[in-house]
Structures are given as structure tokens and as C-alpha cells.
Residue frames relative to the residue before (quaternion, step in Angstrom):
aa qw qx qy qz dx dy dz
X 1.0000 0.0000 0.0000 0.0000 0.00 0.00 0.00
X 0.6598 0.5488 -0.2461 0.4504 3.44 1.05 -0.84
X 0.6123 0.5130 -0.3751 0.4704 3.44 1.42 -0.24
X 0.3323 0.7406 -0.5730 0.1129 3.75 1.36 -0.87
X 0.7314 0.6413 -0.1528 0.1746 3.11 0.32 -1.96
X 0.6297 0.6217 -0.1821 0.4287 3.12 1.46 -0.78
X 0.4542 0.7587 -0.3459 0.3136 3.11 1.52 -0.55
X 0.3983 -0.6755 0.5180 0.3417 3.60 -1.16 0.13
X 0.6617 -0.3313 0.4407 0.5081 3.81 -1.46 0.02
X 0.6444 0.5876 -0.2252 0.4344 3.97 0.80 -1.36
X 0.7431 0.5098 -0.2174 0.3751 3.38 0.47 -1.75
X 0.6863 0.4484 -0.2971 0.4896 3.69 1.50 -1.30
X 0.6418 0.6274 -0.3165 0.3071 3.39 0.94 -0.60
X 0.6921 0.5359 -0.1969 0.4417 3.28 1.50 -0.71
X 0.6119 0.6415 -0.1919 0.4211 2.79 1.77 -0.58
X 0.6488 0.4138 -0.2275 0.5967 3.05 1.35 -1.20
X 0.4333 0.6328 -0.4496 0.4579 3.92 1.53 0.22
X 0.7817 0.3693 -0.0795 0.4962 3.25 0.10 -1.28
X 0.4691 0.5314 -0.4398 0.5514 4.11 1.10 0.33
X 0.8143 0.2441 -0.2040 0.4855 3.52 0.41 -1.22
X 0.3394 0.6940 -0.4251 0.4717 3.51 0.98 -0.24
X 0.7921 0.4215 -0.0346 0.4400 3.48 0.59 -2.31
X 0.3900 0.6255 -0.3823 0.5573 3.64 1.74 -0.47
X 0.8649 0.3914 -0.0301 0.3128 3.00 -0.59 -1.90
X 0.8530 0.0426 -0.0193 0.5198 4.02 -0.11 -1.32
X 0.7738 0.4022 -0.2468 0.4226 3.94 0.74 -0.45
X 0.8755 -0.0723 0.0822 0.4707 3.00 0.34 1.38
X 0.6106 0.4616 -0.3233 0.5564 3.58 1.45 0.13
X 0.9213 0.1787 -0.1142 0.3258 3.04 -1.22 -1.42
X 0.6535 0.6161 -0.2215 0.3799 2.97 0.81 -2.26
X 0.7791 0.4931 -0.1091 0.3714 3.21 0.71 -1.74
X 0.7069 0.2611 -0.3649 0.5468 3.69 1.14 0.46
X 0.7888 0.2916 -0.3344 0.4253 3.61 0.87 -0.56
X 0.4506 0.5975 -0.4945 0.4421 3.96 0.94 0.07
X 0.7413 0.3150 -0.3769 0.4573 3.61 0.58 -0.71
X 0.4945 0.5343 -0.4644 0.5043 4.12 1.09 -0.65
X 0.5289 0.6409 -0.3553 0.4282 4.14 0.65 -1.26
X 0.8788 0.3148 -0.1329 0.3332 3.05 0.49 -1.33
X 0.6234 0.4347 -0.3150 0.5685 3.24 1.05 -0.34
X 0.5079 0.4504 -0.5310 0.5072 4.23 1.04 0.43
X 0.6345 0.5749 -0.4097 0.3145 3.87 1.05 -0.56
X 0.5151 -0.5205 0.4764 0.4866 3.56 1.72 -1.00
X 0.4227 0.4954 -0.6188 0.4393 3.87 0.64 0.17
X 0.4770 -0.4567 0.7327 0.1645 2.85 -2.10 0.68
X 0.7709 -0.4559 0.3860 0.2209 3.48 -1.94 0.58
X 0.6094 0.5329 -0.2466 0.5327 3.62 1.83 -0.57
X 0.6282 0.5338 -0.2686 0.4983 3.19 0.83 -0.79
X 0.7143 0.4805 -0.2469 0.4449 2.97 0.65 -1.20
X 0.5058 0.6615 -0.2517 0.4932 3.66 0.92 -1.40
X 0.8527 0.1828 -0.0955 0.4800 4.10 0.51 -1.22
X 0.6562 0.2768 -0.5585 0.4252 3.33 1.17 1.04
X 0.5921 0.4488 -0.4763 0.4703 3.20 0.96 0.21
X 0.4132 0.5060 -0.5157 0.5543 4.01 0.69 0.64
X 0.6443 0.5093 -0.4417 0.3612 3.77 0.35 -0.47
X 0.6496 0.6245 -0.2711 0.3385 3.42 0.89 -0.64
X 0.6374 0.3202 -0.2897 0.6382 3.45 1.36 -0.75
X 0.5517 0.4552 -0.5859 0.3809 4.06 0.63 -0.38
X 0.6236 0.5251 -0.4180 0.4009 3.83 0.63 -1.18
X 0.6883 0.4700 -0.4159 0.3638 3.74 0.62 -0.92
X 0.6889 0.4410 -0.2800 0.5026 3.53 0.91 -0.99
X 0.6360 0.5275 -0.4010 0.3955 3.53 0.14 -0.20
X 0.7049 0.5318 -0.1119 0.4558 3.35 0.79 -1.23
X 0.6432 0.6676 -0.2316 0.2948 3.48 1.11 -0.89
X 0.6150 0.4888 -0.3201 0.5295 3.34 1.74 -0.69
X 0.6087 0.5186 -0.2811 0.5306 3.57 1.46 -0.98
X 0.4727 0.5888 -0.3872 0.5291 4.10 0.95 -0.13
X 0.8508 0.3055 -0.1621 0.3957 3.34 0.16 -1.46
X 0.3449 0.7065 -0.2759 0.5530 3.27 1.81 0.27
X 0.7025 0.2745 -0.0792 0.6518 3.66 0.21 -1.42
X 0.6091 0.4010 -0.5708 0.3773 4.36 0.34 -0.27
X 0.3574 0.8645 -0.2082 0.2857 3.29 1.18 -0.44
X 0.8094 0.1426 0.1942 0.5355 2.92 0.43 -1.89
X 0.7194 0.2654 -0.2411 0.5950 3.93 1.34 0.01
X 0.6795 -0.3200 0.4534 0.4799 3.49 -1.86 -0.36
X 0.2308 -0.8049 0.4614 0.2931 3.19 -0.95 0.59
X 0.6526 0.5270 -0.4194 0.3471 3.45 1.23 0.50
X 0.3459 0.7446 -0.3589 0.4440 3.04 1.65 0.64
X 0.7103 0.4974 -0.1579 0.4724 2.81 1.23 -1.62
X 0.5141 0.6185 -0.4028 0.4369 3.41 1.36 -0.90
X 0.8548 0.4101 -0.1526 0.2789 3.46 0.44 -1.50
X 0.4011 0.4401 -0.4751 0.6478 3.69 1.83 0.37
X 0.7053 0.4252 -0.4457 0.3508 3.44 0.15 -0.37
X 0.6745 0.4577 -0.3536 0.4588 3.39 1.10 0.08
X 0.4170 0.6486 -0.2579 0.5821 3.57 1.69 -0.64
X 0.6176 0.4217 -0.3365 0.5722 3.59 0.59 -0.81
X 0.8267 0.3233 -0.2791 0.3663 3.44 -0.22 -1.62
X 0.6321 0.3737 -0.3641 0.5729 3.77 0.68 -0.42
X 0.7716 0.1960 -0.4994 0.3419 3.49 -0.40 0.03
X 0.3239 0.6649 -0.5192 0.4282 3.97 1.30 0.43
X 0.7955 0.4445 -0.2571 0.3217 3.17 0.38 -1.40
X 0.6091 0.5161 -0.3209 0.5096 3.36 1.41 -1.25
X 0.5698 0.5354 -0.5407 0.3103 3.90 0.61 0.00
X 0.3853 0.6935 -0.5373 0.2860 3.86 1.50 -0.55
X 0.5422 0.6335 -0.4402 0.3331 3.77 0.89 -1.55
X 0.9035 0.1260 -0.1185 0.3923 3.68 -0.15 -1.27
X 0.1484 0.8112 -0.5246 0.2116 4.04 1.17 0.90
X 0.7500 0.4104 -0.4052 0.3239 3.36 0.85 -1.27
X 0.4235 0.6836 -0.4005 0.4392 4.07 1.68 -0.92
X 0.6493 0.4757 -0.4948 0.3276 3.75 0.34 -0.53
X 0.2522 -0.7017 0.4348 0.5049 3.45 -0.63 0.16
X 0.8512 -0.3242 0.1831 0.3700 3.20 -2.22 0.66
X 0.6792 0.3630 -0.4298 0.4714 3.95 0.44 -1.62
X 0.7455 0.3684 -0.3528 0.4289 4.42 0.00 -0.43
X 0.3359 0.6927 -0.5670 0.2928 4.28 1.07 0.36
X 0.7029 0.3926 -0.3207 0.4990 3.61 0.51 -1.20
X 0.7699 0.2696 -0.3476 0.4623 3.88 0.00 -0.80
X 0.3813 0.6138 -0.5910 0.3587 4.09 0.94 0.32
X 0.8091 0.4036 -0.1748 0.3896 3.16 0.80 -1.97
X 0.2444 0.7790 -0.4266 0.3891 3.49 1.40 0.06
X 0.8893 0.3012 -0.0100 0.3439 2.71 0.13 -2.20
X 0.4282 0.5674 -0.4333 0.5540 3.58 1.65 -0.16
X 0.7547 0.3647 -0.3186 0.4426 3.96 0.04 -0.99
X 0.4985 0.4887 -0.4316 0.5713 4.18 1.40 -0.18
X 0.7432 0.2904 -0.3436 0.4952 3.95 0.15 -0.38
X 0.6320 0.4625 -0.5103 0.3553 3.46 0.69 -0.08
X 0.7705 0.4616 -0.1901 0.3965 3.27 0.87 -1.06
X 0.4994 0.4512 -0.4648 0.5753 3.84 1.29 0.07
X 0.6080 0.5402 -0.3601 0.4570 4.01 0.89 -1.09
X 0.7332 0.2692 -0.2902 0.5529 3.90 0.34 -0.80
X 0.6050 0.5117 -0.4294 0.4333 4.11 0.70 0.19
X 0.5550 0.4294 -0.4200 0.5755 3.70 1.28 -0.92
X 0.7377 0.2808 -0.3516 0.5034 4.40 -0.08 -0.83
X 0.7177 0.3672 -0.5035 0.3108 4.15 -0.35 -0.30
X 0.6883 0.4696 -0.3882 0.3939 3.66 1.01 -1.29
X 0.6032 0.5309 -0.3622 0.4723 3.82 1.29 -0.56
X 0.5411 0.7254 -0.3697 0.2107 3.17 0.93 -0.98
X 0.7320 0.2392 -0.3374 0.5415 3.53 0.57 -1.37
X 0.6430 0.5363 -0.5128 0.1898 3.79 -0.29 -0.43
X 0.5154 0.6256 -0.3135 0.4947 3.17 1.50 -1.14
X 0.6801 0.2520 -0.3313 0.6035 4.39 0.13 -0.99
X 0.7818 0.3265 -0.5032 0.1699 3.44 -0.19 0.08
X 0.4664 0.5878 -0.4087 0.5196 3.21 1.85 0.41
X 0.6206 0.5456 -0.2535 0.5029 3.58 1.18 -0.98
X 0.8265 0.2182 -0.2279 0.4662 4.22 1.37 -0.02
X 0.2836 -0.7201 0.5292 0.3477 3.22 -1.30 -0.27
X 0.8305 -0.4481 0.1134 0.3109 3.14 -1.48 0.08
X 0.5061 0.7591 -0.2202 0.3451 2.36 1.84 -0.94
X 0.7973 0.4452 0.0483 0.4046 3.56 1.48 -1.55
X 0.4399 0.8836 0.0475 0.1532 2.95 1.84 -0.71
X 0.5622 0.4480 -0.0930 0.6889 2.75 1.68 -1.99
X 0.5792 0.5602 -0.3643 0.4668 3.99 0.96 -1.19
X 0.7627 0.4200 -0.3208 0.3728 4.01 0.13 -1.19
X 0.4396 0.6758 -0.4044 0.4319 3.54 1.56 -1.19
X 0.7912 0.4331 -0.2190 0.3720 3.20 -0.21 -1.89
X 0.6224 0.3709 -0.3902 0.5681 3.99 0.42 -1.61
X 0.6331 0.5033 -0.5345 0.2455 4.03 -0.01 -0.23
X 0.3412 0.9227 -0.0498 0.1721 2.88 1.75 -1.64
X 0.8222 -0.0022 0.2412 0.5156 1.93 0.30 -2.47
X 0.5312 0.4199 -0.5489 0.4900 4.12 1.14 0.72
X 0.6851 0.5015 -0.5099 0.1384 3.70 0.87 0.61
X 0.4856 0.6067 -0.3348 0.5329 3.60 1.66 0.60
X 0.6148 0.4765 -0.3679 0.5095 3.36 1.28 -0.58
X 0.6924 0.5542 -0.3401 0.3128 3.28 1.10 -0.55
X 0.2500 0.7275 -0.4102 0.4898 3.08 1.92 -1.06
X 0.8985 0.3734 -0.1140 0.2007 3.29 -0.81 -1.83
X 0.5935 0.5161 -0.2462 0.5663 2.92 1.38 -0.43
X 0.5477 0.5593 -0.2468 0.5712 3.53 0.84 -1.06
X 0.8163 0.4433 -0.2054 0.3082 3.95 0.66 -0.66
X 0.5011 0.6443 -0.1639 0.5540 2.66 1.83 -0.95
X 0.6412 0.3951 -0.3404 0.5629 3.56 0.55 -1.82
X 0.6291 0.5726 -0.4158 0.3218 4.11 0.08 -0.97
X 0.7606 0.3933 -0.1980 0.4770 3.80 1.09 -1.28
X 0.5624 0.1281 -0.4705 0.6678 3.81 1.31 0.85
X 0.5163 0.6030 -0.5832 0.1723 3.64 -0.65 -0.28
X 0.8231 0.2609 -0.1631 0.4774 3.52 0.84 -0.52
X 0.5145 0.4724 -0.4781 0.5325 3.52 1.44 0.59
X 0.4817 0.6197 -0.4158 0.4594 4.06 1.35 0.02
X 0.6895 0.5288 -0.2064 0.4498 2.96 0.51 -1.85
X 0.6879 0.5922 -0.2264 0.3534 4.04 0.96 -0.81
X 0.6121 0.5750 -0.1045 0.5327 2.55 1.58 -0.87
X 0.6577 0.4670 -0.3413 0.4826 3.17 1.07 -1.20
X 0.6560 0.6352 -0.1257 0.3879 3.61 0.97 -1.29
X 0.0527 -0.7830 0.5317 0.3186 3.53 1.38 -0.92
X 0.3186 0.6524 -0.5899 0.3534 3.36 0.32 1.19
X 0.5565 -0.6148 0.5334 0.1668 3.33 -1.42 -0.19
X 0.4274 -0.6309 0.5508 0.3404 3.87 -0.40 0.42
X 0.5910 0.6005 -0.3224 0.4315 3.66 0.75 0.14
X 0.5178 0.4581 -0.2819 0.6653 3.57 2.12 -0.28
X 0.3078 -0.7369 0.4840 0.3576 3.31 -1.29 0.20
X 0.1640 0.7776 -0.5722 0.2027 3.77 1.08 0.33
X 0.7010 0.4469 -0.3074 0.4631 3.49 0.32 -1.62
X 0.6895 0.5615 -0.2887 0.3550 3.39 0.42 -0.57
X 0.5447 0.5659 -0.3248 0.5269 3.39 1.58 -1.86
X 0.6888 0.6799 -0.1878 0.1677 3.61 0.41 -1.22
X 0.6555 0.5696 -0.1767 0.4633 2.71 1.33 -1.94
X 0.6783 0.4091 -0.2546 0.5548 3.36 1.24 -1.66
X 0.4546 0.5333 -0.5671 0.4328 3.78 0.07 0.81
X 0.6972 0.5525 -0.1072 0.4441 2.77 0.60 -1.56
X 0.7063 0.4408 -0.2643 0.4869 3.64 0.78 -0.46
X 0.4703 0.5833 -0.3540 0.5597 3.33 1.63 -0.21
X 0.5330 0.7171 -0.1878 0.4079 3.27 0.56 -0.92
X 0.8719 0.2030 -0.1195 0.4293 2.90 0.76 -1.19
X 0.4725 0.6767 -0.3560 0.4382 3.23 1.04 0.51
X 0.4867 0.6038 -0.5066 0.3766 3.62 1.62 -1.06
X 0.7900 0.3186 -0.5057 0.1365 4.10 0.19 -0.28
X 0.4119 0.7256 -0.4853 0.2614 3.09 1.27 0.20
């Protein structure tokens, strides 16, 4: 705790990057109400199962072609399309149901391919970038507080996911049995990324 202070202007920023990041698409929001979303649309557990598999193929694929372009640009540039990507991925949940029905499965495809190239352009950049942004002195400290606000965020990010869409129902006089609350929430979770 006594190290906090030491941080840089850079080091906190990334941090508070990679919290909402961890809120929202890694393991938070996305990751409990996209799959609830989907199953109010009528997909089955397969369907569902192989667009949410697209997201780690996009991350792995892309990753050799990332470390390629960290290469050759700023990497906090790169960091910050990679967030642009992943937040405007998510904000595409809003208009999924308008697609028509035969293009729903390769929409949500393509929403879990921009998340996962978007969270591959900011994590693979991610660590080179804080170790340019610290010193040794701070380092082992920023690692760890990174470490450890990205499970808390998880949890948080899960929690906020298991009321966000009983509000929004309410607000809507609808039922958790529609997928509005849901369409919403995952708006809303876009949203929260704009400070990153």
C-alpha cells in the first residue's frame, strides 16, 4: 500500500484500464449476460458455445499479427484501438436483434471477433507498455495491484451483471424472460469502458 504512491500518471491509468476492461469484457459483464442474452434470443448451448469460442480463436490468431504492429507503432495507441475495437464490439450487442434472423449467429460471431482482436491489441501491449511506464523500483508493486484488481474486477463485473438486468426490467415493465434487460445491460457495459 505504501508503494501506491509511487505510481506514475501512466502506471494508474493502465490500471484503472485493465479494471474496467476486467469489469466489462474479461470475465465480467459480457461473460455472464451475452450468454443469459443469448439464450432469451432461443440459441441452444451449441450455438452459443461456438460464438463464444470465436473470441479466444480471434485472440489467438491475431496475437502473432499484434506483436507485429507493437512493433512498428506507439504502443499506447495500439492499446487504445484495442479498446475502440472492444467497446464498440460490445456496443454492437444494442442492434443484434435488427439483424435479420439467417445473419444473428454470424452477427454475434463477429461481435466476439472484435472483442477478442480489441482485448489482444490492449493485453499483448499491455505489459510492455507498464514496464516502460515504471521503474524498478515500483514494478513488482504495479505487477501484483494489476494482478490482483483483475479478479476483483471479474467479481465485481459479475455481481454488477446479476442486478443490472433485473433494474433495467423493472424500469421497462418487462420481465427477465425478454432479452431487452439484457440488450441493455450489454449497452450499458459498453458504456463503461468510454473511460478507459
Amino acid at each position: 500500500v505504501n508503494t501506491l504512491h509511487l505510481f506514475g500518471r501512466d502506471a494508474r491509468l493502465y490500471l484503472l484500464s485493465t479494471t474496467l476492461v476486467s469489469v466489462v469484457c474479461f470475465g465480467g459483464i459480457v461473460t455472464v449476460l451475452a450468454n443469459l442474452y443469448l439464450l432469451r434470443l432461443g440459441y441452444d448451448a451449441k450455438v452459443i458455445g461456438l460464438i463464444n469460442s470465436a473470441s479466444s480463436l480471434s485472440y489467438a490468431l491475431s496475437a502473432p499479427l499484434v506483436g507485429w504492429i507493437s512493433g512498428r507503432f506507439d504502443l499506447r495507441r495500439v492499446m487504445l484501438v484495442g479498446l475502440f475495437v472492444a467497446m464498440a464490439s460490445v456496443a454492437l450487442f444494442a442492434v443484434a436483434e435488427r439483424v435479420p434472423s439467417g445473419w444473428q449467429v454470424a452477427w454475434f460471431a463477429a461481435i466476439y471477433i472484435g472483442i477478442g482482436l480489441g482485448l489482444a491489441l490492449f493485453w499483448i501491449n499491455g505489459i510492455p507498455f507498464l514496464m516502460s511506464a515504471t521503474t524498478s523500483r515500483e514494478r513488482n508493486h504495479v505487477f501484483s495491484t494489476s494482478s490482483a484488481l483483475a479478479p476483483l474486477a471479474n467479481f465485481g463485473g459479475s455481481v454488477l451483471a446479476g442486478v443490472m438486468p433485473g433494474f433495467i426490467a423493472k424500469a421497462l415493465h418487462t420481465s427477465l424472460e425478454h432479452p431487452a434487460p439484457f440488450r441493455y445491460a450489454l449497452t450499458g457495459a459498453a458504456i463503461l469502458l468510454l473511460p478507459s
